[in-house]
FILOGU-295233 format. One record per residue: residue in one letter; x, y, z of N, C-alpha, C in turn. Coordinates in Angstrom, 2 decimals, always signed. Layout:
(site "a" (X Y Z) (X Y Z) (X Y Z)) ...
***
This chain:
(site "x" (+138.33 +76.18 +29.96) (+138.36 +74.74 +30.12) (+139.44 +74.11 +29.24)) (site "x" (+139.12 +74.34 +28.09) (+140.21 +74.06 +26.82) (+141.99 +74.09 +27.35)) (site "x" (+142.14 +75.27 +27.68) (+143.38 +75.74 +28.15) (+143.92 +75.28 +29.90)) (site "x" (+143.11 +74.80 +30.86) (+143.36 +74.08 +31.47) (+143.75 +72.31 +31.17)) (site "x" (+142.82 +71.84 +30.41) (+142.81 +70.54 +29.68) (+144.81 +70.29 +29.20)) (site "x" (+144.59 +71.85 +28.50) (+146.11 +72.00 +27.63) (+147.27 +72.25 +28.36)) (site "x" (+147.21 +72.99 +29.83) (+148.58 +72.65 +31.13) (+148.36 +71.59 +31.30)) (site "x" (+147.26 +70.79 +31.89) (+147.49 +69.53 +32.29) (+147.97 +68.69 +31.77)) (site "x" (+148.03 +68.64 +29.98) (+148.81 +68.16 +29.10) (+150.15 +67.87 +29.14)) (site "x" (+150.63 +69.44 +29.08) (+152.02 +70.16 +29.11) (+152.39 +69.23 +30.58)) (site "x" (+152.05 +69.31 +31.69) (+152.34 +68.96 +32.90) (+152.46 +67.09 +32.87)) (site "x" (+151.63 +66.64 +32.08) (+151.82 +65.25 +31.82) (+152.99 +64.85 +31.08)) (site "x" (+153.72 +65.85 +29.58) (+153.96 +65.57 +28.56) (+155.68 +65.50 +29.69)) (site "x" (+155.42 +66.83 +30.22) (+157.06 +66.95 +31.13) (+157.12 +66.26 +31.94)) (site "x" (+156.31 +65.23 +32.93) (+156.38 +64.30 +33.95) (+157.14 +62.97 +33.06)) (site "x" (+156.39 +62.91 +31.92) (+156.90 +61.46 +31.03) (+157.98 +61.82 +31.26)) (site "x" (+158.55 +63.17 +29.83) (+159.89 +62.81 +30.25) (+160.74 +62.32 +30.90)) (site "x" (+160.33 +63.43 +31.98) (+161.30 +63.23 +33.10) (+161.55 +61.55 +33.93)) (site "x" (+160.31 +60.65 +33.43) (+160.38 +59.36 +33.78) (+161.34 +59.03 +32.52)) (site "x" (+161.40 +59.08 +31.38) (+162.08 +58.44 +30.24) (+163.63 +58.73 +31.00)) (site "x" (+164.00 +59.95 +31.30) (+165.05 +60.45 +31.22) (+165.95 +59.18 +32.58)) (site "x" (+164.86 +59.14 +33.71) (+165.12 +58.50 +34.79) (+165.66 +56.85 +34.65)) (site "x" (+164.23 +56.47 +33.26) (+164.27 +55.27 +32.83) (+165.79 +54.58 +32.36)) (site "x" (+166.32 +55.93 +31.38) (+167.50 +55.77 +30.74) (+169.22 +55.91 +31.49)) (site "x" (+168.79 +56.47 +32.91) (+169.61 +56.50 +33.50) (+170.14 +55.44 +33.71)) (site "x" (+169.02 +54.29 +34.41) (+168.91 +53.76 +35.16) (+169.46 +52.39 +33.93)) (site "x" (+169.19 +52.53 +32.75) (+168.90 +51.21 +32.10) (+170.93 +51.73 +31.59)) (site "x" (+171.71 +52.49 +32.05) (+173.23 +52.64 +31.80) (+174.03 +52.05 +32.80)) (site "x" (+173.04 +51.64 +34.38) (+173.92 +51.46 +35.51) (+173.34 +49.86 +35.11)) (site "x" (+172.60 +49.07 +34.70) (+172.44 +48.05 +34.62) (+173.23 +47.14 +33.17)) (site "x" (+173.34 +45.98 +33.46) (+174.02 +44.86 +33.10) (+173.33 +44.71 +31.63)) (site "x" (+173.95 +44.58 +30.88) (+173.33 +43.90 +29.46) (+173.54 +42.35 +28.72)) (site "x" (+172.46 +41.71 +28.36) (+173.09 +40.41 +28.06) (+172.32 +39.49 +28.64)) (site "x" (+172.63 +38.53 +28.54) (+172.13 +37.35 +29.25) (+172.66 +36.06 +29.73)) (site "x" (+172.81 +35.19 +30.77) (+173.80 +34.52 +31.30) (+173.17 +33.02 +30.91)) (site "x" (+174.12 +32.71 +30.55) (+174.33 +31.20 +30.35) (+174.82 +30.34 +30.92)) (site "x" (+174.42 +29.14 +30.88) (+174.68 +27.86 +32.15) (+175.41 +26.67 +31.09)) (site "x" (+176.43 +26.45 +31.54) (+177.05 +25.88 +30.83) (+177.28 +24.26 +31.79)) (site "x" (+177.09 +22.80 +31.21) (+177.37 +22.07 +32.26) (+178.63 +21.09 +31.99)) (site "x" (+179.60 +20.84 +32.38) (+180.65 +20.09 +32.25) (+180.78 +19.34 +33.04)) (site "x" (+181.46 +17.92 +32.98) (+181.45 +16.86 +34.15) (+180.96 +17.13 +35.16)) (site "x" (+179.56 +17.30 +34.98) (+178.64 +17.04 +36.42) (+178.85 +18.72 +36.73)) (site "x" (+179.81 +20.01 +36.63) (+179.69 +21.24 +36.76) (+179.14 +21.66 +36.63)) (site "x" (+178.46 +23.33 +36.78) (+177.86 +24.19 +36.12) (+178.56 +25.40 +36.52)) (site "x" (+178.97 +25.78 +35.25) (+179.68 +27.31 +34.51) (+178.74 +28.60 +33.80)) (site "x" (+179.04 +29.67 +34.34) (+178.35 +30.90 +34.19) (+179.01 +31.28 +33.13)) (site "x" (+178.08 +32.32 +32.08) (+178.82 +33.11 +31.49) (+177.64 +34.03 +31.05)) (site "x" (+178.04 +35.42 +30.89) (+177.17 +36.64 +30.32) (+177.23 +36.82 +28.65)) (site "x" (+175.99 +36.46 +28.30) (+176.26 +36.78 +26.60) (+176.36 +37.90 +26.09)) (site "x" (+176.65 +38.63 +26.00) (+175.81 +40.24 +25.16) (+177.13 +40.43 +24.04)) (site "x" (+175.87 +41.68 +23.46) (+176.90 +42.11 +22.07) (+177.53 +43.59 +22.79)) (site "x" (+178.56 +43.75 +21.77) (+179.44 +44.60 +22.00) (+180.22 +44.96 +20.65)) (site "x" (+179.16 +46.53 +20.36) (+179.16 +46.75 +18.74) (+178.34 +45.89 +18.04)) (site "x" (+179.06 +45.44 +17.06) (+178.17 +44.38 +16.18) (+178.83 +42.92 +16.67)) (site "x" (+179.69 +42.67 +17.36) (+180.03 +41.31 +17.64) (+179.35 +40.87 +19.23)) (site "x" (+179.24 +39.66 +19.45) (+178.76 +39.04 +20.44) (+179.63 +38.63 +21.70)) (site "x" (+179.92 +38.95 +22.76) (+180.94 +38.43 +23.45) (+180.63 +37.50 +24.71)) (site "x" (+181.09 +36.91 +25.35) (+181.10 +35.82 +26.21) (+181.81 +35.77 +26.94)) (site "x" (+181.64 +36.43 +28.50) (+182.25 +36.92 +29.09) (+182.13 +35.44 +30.75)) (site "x" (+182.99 +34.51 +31.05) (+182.64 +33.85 +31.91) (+182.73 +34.58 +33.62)) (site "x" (+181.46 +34.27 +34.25) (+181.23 +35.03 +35.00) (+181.61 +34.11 +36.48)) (site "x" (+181.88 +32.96 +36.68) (+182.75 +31.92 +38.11) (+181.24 +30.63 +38.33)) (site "x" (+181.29 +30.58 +39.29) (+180.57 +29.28 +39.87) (+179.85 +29.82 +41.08)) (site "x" (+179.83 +31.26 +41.33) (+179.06 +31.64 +42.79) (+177.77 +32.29 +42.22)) (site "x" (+176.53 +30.87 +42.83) (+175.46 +30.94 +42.15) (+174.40 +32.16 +42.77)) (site "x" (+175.54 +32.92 +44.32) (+174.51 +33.93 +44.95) (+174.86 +35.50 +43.88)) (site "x" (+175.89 +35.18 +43.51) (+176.19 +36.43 +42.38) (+175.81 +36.09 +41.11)) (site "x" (+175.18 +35.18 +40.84) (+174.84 +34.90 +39.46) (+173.09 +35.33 +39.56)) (site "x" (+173.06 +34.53 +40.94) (+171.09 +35.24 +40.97) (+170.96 +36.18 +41.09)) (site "x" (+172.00 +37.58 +41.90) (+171.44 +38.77 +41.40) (+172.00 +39.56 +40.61)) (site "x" (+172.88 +39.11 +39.98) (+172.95 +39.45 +38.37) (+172.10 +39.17 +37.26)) (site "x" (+171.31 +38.10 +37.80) (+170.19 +36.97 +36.62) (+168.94 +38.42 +37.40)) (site "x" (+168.86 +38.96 +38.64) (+167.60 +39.81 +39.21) (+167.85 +41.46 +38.38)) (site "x" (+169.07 +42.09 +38.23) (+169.56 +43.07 +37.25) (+169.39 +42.76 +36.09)) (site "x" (+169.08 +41.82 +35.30) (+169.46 +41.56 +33.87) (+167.51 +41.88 +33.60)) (site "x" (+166.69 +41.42 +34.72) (+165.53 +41.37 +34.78) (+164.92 +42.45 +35.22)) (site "x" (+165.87 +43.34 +35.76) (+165.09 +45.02 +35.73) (+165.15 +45.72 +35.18)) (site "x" (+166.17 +44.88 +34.12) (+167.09 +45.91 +32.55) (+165.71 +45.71 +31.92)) (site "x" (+165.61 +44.34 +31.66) (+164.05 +44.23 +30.74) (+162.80 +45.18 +31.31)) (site "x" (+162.70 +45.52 +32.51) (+161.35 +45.72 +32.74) (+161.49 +47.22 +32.43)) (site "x" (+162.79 +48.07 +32.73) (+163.08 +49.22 +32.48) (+162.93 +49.96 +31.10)) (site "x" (+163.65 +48.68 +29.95) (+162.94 +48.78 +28.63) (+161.61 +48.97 +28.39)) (site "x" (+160.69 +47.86 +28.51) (+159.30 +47.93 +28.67) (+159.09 +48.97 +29.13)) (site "x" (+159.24 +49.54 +29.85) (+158.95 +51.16 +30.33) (+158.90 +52.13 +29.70)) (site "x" (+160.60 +52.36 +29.32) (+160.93 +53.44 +28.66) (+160.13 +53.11 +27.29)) (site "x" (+159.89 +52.28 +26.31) (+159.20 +52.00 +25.15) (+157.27 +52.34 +25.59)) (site "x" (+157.18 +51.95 +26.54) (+155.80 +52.40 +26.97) (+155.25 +53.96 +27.08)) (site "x" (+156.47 +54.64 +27.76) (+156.58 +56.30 +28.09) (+156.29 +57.14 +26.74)) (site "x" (+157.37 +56.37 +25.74) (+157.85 +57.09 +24.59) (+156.42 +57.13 +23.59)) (site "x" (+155.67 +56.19 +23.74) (+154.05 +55.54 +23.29) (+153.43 +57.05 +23.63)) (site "x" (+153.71 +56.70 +24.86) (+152.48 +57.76 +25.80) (+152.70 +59.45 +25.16)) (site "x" (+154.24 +59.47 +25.32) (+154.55 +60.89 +24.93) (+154.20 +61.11 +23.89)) (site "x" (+154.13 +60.36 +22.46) (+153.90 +60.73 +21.50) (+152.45 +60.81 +21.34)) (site "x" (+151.79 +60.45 +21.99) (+150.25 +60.62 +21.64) (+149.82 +61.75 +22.52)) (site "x" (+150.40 +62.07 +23.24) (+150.63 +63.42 +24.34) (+150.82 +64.40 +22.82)) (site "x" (+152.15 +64.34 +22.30) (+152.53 +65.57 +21.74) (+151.21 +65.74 +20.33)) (site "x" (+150.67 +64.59 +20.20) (+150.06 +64.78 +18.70) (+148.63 +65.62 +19.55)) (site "x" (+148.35 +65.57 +20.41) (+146.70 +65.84 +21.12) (+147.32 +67.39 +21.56)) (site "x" (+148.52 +67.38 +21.72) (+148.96 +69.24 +21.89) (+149.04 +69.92 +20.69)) (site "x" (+149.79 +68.92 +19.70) (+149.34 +69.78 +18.65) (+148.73 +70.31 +17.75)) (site "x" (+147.78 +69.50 +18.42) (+146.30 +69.54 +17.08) (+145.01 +70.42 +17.92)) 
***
């Protein structure tokens, strides 16, 4: 019983991974930062905030608000992808402490 309990473990501990690994893929093809609305005489101006290294950059992104919403829908699967991968890494470690004890 014990030693079944303990593959099913092993079989959980390598599924995480393999989600972390997926997680992290995925969180390299996505956008970092966050976009800002800038308003000038009656305008509104895009721009992407993020850091880069230790400095912050500000990158203006145009006035086409159908590329700004799904860039604003990527910036929002970057977050949920985080939440994930930080959730997995939870899981795995309480995985590895119950294998090794």
């Amino acid at each position: 019983m014990a030693t079944m309990i303990y593959g099913m473990l092993q079989e959980e501990k390598e599924r995480n991974l393999r989600m972390q690994n997926a997680c992290k893929n995925k969180l390299e093809q996505l956008p970092k930062g966050c976009i800002l609305t800038k308003e000038r005489n009656g305008k509104k101006y895009f721009y992407l905030h993020r850091r880069v290294g230790k400095e912050f950059v500000t990158e203006y992104l145009g006035k086409d608000e159908v590329k700004i919403e799904a860039l604003k829908r990527q910036i929002a699967e970057r977050k949920m992808q985080k939440a994930t991968l930080r959730r997995l890494k939870v899981e795995c470690k309480q995985i590895s402490k119950i294998v090794k004890g």
